[in-house]
C-alpha positions in Angstrom: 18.7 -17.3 0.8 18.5 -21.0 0.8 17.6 -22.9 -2.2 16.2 -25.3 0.5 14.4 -22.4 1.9 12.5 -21.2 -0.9 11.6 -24.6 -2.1 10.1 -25.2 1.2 8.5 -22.1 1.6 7.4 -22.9 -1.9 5.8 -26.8 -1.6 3.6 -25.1 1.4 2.3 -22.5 -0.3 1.7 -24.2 -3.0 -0.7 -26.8 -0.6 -2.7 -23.6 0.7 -5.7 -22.5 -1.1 -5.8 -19.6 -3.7 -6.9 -16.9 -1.7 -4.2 -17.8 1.0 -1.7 -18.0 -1.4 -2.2 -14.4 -2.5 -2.3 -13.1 1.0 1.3 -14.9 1.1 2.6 -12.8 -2.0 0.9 -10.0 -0.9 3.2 -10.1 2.4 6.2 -11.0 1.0 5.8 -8.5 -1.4 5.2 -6.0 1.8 8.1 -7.0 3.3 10.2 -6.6 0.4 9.0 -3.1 -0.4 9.5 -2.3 3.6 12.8 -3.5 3.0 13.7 -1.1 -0.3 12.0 1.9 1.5 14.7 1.1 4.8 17.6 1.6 2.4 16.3 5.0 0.7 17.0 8.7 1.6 13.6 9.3 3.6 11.1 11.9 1.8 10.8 15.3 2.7 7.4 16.7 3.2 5.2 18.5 0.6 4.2 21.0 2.9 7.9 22.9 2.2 6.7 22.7 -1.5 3.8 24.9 -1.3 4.8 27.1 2.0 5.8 30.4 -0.1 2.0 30.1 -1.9 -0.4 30.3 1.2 -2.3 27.5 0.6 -3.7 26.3 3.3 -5.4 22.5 3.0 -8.6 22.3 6.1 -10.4 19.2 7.5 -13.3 20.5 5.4 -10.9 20.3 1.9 -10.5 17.2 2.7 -13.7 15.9 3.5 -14.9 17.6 0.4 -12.5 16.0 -1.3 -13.1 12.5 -0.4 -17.4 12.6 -0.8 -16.3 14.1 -4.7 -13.9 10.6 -5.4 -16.2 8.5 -3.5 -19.6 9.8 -4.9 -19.2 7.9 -8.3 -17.9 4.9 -6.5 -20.3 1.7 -7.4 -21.5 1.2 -3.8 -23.5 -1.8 -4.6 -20.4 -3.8 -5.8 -18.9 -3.7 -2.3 -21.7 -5.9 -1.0 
């Protein structure tokens, strides 16, 4: 990359306000993570993991799930 580039890329960010700058670094580092995870052996699924045990994960699990992590979650906060 261009020294030119980056110090471009650099003086205009540096002009934007503080919010705006972290939506910049928080989509460069996107693209640079989507750019490592290009380059890597894709995953295989869990689901071969746990075949051979008959577990069998429902909508409902889920669901359940989610209202349990969520239930302590300061809801007031958010507003």
């Amino acid at each position: 990359m261009s020294t030119n580039l980056v110090e471009e890329a650099m003086s205009k960010m540096g002009s934007l306000p503080y919010d705006k700058q972290q939506e910049v670094l928080d989509f460069v580092e996107f693209i640079a993570q989507k750019s490592e995870s290009q380059n890597k052996i894709p995953r295989r699924s869990l689901r071969g993991l746990w075949a051979d045990l008959g577990l069998e994960v429902t909508a409902e699990d889920i669901d359940e799930a989610r209202r349990e992590m969520w239930s302590n979650f300061p809801h007031e906060d958010i507003l």
